[in-house]
MDAnalysis code that builds the backbone (N, CA, C; Angstrom):
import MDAnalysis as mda
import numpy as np

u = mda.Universe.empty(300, n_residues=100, atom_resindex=np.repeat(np.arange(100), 3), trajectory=True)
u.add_TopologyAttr("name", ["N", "CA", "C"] * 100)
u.add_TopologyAttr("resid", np.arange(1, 101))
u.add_TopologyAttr("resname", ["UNK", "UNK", "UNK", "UNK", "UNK", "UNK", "UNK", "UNK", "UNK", "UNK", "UNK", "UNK", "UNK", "UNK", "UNK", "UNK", "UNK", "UNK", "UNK", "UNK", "UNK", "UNK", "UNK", "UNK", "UNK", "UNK", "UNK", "UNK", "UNK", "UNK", "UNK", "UNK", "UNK", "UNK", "UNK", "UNK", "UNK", "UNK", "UNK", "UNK", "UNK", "UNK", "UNK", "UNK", "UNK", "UNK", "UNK", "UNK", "UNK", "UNK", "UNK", "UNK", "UNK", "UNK", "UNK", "UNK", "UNK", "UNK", "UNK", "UNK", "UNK", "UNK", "UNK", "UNK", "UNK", "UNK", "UNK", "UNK", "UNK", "UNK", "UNK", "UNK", "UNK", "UNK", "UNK", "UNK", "UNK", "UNK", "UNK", "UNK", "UNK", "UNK", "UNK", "UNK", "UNK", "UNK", "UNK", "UNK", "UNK", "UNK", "UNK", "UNK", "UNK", "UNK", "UNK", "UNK", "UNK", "UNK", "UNK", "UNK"])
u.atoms.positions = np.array([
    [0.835, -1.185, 0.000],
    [0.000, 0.000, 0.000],
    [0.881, 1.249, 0.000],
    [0.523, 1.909, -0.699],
    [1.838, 3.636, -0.626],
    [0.981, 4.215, -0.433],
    [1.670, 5.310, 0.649],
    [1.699, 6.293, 1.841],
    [1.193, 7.613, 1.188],
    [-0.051, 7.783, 1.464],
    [-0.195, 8.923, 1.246],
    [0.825, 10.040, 2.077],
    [0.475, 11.265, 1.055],
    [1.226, 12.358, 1.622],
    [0.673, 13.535, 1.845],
    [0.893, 14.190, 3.374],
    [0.332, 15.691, 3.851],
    [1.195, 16.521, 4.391],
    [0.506, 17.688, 4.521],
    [1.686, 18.653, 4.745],
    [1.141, 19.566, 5.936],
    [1.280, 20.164, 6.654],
    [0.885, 21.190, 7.806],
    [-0.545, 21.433, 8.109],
    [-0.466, 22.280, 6.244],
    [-1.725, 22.764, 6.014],
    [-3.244, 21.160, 6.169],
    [-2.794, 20.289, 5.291],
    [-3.759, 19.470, 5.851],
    [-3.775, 18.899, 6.910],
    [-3.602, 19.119, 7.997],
    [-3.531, 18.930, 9.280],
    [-4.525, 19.874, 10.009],
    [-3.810, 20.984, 9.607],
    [-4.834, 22.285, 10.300],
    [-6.119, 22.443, 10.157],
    [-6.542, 21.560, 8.639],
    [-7.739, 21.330, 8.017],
    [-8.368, 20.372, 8.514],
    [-7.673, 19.266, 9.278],
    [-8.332, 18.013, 9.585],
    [-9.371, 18.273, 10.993],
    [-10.959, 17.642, 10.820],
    [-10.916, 17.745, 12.122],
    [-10.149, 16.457, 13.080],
    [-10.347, 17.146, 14.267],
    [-9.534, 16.878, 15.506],
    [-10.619, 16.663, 16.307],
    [-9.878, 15.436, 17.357],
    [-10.712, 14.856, 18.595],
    [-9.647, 14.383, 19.638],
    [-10.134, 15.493, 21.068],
    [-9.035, 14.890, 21.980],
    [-9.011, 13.603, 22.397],
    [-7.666, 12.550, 22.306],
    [-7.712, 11.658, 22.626],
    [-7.335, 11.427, 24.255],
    [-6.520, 12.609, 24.609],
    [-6.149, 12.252, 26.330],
    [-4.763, 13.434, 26.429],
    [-4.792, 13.480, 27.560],
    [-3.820, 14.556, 27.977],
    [-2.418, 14.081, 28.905],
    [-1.208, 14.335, 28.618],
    [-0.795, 13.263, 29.347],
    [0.564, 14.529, 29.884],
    [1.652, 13.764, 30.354],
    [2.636, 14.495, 30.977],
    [3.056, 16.235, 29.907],
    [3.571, 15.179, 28.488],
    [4.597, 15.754, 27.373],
    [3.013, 16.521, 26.502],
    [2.114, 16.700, 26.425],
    [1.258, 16.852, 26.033],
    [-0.338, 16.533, 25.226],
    [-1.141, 16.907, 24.839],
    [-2.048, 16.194, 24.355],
    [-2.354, 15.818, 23.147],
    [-3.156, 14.488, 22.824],
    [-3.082, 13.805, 21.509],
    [-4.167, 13.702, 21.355],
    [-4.302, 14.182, 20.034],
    [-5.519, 14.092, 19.273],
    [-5.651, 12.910, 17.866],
    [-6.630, 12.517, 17.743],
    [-7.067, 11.855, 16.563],
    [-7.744, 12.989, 15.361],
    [-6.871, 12.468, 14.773],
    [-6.735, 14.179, 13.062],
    [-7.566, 13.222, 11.933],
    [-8.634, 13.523, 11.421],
    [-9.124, 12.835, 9.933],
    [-8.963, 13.846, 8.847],
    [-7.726, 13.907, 8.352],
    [-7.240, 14.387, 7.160],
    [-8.479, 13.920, 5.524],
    [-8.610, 15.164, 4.552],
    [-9.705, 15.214, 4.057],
    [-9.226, 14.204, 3.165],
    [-8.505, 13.232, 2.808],
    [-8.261, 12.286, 2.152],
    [-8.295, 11.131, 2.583],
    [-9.241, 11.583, 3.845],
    [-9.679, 10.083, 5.112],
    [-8.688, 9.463, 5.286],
    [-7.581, 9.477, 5.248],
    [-6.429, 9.245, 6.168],
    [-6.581, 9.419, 7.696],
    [-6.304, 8.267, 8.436],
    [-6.554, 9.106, 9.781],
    [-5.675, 8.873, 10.393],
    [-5.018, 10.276, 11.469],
    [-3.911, 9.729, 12.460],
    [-3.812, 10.392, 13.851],
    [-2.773, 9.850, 14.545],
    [-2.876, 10.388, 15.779],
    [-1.331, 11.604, 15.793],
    [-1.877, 12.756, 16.224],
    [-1.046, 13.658, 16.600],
    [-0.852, 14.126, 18.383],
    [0.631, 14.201, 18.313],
    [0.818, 14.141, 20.223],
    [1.268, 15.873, 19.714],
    [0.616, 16.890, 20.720],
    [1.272, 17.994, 20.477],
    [2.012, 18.018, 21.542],
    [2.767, 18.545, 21.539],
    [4.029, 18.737, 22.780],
    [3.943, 20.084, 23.714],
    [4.088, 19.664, 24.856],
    [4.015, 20.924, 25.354],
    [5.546, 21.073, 26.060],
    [5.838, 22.940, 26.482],
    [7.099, 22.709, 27.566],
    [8.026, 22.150, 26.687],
    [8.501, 21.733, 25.581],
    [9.437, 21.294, 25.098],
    [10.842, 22.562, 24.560],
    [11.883, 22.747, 25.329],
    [12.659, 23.806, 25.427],
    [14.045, 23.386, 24.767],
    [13.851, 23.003, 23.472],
    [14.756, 22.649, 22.706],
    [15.215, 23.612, 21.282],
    [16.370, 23.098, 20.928],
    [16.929, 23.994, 19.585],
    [16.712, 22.974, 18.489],
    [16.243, 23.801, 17.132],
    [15.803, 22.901, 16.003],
    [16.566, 21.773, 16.169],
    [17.805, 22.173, 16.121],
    [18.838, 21.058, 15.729],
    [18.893, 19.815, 17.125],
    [18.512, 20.174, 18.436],
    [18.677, 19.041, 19.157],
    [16.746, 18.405, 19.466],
    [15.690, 18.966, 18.811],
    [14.553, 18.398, 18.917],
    [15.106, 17.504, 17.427],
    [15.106, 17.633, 16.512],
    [15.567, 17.238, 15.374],
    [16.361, 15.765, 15.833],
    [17.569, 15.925, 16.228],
    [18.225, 14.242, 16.771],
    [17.072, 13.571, 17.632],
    [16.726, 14.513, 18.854],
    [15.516, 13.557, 19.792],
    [14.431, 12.783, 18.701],
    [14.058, 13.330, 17.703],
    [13.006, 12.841, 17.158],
    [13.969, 11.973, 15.808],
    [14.845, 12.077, 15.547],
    [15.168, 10.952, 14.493],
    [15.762, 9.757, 15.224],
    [16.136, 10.128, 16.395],
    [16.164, 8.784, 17.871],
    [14.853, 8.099, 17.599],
    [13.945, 8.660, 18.238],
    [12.578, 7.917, 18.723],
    [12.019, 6.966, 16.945],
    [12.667, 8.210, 15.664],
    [12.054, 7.225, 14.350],
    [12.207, 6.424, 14.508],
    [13.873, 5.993, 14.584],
    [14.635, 4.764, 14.963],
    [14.235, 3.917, 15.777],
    [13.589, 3.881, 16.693],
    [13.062, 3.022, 17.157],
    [12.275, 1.752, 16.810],
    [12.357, 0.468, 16.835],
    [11.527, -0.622, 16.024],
    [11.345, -1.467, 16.962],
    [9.855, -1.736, 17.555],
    [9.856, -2.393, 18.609],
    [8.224, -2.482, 17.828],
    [7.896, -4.029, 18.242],
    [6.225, -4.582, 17.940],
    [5.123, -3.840, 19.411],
    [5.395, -3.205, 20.306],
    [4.940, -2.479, 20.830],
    [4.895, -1.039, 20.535],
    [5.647, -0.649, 19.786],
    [5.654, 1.161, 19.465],
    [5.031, 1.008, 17.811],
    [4.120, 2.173, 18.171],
    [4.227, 2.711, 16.650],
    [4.716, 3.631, 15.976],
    [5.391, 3.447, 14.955],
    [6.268, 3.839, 14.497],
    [5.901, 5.618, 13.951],
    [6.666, 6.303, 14.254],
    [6.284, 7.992, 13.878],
    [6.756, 8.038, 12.228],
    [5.710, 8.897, 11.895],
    [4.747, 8.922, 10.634],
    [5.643, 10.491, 10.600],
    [5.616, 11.567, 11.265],
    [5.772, 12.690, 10.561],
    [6.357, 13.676, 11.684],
    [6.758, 14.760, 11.741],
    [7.265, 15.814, 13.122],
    [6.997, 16.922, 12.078],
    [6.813, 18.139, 13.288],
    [6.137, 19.516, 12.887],
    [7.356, 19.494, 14.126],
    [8.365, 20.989, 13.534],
    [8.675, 21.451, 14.835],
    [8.586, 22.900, 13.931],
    [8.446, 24.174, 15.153],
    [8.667, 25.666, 14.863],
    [8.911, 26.108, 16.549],
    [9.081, 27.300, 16.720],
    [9.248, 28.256, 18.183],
    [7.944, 27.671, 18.865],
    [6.983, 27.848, 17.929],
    [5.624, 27.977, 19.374],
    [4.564, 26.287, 18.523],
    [5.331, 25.495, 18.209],
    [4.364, 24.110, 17.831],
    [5.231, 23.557, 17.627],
    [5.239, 21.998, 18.348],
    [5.816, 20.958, 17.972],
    [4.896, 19.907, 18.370],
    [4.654, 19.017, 16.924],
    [4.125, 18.018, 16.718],
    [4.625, 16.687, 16.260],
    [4.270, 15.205, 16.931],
    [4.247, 14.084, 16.410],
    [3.262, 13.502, 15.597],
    [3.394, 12.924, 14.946],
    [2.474, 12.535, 14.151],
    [2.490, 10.744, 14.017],
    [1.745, 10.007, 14.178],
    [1.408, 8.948, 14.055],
    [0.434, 8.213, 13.283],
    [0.302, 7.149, 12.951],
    [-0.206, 6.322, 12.900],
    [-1.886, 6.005, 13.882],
    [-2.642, 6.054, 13.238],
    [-4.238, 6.114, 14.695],
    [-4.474, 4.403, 14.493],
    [-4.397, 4.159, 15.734],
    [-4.277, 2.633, 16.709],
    [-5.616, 2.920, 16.849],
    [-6.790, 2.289, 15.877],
    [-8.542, 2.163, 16.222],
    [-8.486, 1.842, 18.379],
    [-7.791, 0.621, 18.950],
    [-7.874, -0.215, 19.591],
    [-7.809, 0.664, 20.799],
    [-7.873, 2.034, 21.085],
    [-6.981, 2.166, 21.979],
    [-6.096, 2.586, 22.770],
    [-5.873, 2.823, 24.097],
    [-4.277, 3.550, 23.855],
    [-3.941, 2.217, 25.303],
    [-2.701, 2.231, 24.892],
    [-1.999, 1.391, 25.864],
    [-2.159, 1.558, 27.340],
    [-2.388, 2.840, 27.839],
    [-3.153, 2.790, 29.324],
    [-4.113, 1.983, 29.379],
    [-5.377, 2.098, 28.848],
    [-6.439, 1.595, 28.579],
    [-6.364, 0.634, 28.167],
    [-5.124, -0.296, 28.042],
    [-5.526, -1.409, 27.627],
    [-4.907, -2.244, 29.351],
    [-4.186, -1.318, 29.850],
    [-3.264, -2.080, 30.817],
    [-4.303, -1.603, 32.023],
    [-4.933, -0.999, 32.090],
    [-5.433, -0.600, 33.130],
    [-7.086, 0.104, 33.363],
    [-7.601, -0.408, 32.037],
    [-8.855, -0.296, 31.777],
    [-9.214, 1.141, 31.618],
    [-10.403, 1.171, 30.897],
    [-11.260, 2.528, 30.822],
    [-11.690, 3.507, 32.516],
])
């Protein structure tokens, strides 16, 4: 299957639904108008320079584990930084470990 592709702007366009609020910030479920759907973690408090959010997040790409899902996309600027994922229908791993 090949990957569709979006850019900022369809993001900003997508609606959004909070999924939960957590330490690093809150994640929403985004339905991009090409019904693509994914999960975005916005970040909060994150007090980094392009260049060292940039390694943190090509770390975490790197990552390959059958428990993680794998990051789909990063938004960084001064006042927004975003992850972008993959939307897990099932779920979020609290909720699975420790119920609704």
């Amino acid at each position: 299957m090949e990957e569709e592709e979006f850019d900022l702007e369809d993001l900003l366009r997508a609606s959004a639904e909070v999924l939960g609020k957590g330490t690093f910030g809150e994640a929403y479920k985004a339905v991009l108008e090409m019904r693509m759907v994914v999960a975005v973690k916005r970040l909060k408090d994150v007090n980094l320079s392009a260049r060292e959010f940039k390694e943190k997040i090509e770390g975490i790409g790197a990552m390959d584990h059958p428990n993680l899902v794998p990051l789909k996309a990063y938004y960084f600027s001064k006042d927004e930084k975003l992850l972008v994922y993959d939307f897990m229908p099932l779920g979020s791993l609290s909720a699975l470990l420790h119920g609704n």
